[in-house]
N, C-alpha and C positions, 0 to 999 in steps of 0.2 A: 504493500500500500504506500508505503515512504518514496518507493523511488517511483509510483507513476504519479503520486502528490511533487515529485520534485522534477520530475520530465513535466508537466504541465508547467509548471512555476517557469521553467526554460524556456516551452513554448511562447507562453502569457509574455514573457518578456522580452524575447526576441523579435517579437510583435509589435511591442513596443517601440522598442528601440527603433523600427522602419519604419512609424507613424512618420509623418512631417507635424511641425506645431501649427499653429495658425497663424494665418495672412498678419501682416503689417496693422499695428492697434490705427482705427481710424483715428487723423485730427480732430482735438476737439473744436466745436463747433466756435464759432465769433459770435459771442452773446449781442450785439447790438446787432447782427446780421438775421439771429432770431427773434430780437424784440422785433423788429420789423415786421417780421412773418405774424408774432404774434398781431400788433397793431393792424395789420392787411386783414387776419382773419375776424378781427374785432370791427373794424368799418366794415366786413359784410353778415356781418350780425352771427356770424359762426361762435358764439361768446363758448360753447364749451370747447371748441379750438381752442381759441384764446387765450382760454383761463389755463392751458397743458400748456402754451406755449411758452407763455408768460412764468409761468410755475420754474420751466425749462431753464431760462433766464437769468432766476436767481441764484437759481441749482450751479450754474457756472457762477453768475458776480452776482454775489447777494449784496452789493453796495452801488446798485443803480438803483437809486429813489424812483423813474421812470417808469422801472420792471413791475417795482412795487404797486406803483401808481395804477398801471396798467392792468395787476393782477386786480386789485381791488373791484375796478369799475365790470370787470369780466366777473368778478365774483358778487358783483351786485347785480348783474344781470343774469347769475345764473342763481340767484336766492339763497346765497351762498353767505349769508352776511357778515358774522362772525368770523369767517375768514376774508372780508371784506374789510373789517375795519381793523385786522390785524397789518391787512397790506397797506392802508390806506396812512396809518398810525409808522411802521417804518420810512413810506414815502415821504411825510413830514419830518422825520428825525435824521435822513438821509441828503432832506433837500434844505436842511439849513437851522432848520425846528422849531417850536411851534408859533406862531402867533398868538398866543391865550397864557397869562400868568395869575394862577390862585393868590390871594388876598383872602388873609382870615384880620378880622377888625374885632376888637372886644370894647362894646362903646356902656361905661357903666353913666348910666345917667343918676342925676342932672351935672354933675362936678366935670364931667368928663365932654361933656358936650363940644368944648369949643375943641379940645386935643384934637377931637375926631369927626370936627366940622359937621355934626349931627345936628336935625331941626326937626324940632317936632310939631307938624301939622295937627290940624283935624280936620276933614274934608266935609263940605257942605248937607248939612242934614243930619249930621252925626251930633248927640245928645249928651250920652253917657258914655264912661270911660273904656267898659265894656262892647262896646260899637262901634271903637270911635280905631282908624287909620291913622299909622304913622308912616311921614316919611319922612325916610331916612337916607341923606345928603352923605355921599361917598367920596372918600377922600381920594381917589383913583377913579382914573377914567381913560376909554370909555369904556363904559359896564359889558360883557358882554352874556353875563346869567348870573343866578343864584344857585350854588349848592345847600345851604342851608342857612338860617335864622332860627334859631333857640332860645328861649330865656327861661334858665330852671329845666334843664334838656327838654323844654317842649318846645316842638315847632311850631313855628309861627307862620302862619299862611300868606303865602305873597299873591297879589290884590294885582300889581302892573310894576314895570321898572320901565328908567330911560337910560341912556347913557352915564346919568352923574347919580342916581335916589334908586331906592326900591320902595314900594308902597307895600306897608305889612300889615295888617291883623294881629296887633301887639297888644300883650296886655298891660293897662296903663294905672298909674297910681291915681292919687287924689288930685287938686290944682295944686302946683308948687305954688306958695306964698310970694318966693323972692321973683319968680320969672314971670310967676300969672300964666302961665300955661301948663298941658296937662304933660307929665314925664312918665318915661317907663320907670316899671315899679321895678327894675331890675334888670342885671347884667344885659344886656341881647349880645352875642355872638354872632358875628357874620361872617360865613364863607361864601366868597363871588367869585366870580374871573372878572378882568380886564383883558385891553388887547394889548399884547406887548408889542410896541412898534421898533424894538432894538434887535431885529431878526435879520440874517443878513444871506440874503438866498441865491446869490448868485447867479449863476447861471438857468439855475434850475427853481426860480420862483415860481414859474407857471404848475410846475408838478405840486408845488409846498399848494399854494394856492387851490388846486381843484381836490390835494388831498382832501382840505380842510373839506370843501363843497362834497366829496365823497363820502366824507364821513357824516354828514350831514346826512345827506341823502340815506346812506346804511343806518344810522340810530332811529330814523324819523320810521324806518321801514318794519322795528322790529317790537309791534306790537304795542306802542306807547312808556316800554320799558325805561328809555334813555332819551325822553324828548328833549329834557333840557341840554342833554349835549347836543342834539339837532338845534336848538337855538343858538347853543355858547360857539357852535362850529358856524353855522351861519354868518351869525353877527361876524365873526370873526374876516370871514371872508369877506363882509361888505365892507367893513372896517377897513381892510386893507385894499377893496376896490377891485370887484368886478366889474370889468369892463367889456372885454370880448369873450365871448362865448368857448367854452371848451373844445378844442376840435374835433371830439368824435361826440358819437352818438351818447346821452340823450343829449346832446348840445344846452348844455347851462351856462346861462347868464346872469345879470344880475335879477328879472325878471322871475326866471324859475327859483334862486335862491331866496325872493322876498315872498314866493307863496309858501317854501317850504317853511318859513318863518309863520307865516301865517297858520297851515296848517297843524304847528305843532301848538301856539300860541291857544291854538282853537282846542283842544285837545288835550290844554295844563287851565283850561280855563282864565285863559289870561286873557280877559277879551276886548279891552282897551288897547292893549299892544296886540292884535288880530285886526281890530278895525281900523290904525293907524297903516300895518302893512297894507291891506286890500289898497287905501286910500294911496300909498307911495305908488301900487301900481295901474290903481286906475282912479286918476284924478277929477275922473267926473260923476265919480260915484258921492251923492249926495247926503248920504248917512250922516243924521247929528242928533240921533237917538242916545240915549242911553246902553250902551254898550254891555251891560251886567242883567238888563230889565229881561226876563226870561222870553218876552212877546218878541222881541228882538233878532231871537236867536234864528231865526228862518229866515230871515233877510240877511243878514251876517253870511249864513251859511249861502243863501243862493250866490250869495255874489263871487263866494270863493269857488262855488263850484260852475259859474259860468267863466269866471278866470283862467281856472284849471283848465274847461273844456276847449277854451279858445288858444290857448299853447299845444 
């Protein structure tokens, strides 16, 4: 048995030994020779091309923001989203990085008020302290969302913001004696974003740019989970000026990025900053309703959805 186990063995390997190995390892490929192909097969709406092409891409130079870029918007069109806005999220950190810096602000009222350029309103019709809207005047600008307002870790519901104030639903003390106005009865915490305008993009601002509108687009899409990143990404990108349109398909502008504004705006219940976008994009719409009155809300809504239909 040993010597036809070791005459095989002889066989098995002599066999071996007159195999030839294989052909010559192919070149590897010129990654921007494939971004190409993938961007070819993404203008003919081939998006699950695309998103392999694109994948392919990085697989060679994971440090083309572009690839990123490109994988993102492929993986928004393939409802891909989560892997949408992980592409989306290196394109901005590749192409220079982000436009948006967190601000947490701790404003103890009343002592602290002028530190933190705080003012406290109370908006028309408001009676009691339990009712009554604060705004609150931010020391940074310009605003581009709210992650939270707290006082006593509870949250404080926000009402509308602008660039420089957020309007809360705070809860408020008695009248202060010395100021004659009504103060919060305690700490508020605030965590915002701004837009940070000290970004330096180089060559490759247009990709920084439509990441930001990318990710927009992907948080706005997944379920109401992360609207106000579709806002804080939004603003960001008008902040910094949309002007011409994205070159490929769905072609955004600043146009489509002030609906998406609207309809996340619609959708957090912010409906004062809903009715201001609709109004930035169509200027002859005559709304000067009450914005919050719930009779409203169908006119609000037709106008966004005759907007939409007409892009």
């Amino acid at each position: 048995m040993k010597r036809i186990l070791l005459a095989l063995g002889i066989v098995f390997l002599a066999a071996g030994c007159g195999v030839e190995k294989g052909g010559p390892i192919p070149p590897v490929p010129d990654a921007t020779v494939v971004l190409q192909q993938a961007w070819n097969r993404y203008d003919a709406l081939d998006f699950d091309a695309a998103y392999t092409l694109f994948d392919s891409v990085i697989r060679l130079d994971n440090t083309m923001a572009e690839a990123h870029l490109g994988f993102g918007w492929a993986a928004v069109q393939t409802d891909q989203l989560t892997e949408a806005q992980s592409g989306f999220s290196f394109a901005i950190i590749l192409s220079g990085g982000a436009m948006i810096t967190p601000i947490f602000n701790e404003t103890v009222a009343p002592t602290d008020t002028q530190r933190y350029r705080v003012v406290f309103l109370t908006l028309p019709g408001d009676t009691t302290p339990s009712d009554t809207f604060v705004v609150v005047k931010t020391a940074h600008a310009p605003v581009l969302g709210l992650s939270s307002a707290s006082i006593n870790y509870t949250e404080q519901p926000l009402r509308a913001f602008d660039d420089t104030s957020f309007t809360l639903k705070a809860a408020l003390s008695e009248l202060d004696t010395f100021s004659h106005r009504l103060v919060l009865s305690d700490t508020l915490f605030l965590n915002y974003y701004v837009y940070y305008s000290g970004v330096d993009f180089g060559d490759e601002e247009w990709v920084n740019l439509f990441a930001h509108v990318g990710n927009a687009v992907s948080t706005l899409d997944v379920e109401g989970k992360n609207l106000m990143n579709t806002v804080v990404y939004a603003r960001a990108a008008l902040a910094h000026g949309v002007v011409d349109s994205f070159a490929h398909y769905p072609y955004v502008g600043e146009r489509e990025v002030r609906l998406l504004l609207a309809q996340a705006y619609l959708r957090l219940n912010l409906m004062e900053n809903c009715v201001q976008e609709l109004k930035n994009v169509d200027p002859t719409w005559d709304f000067n309703g009450d914005p919050f009155d719930p009779d409203n809300y169908p006119l609000i809504l037709e106008e966004l959805e005759k907007l939409l239909n007409e892009g």
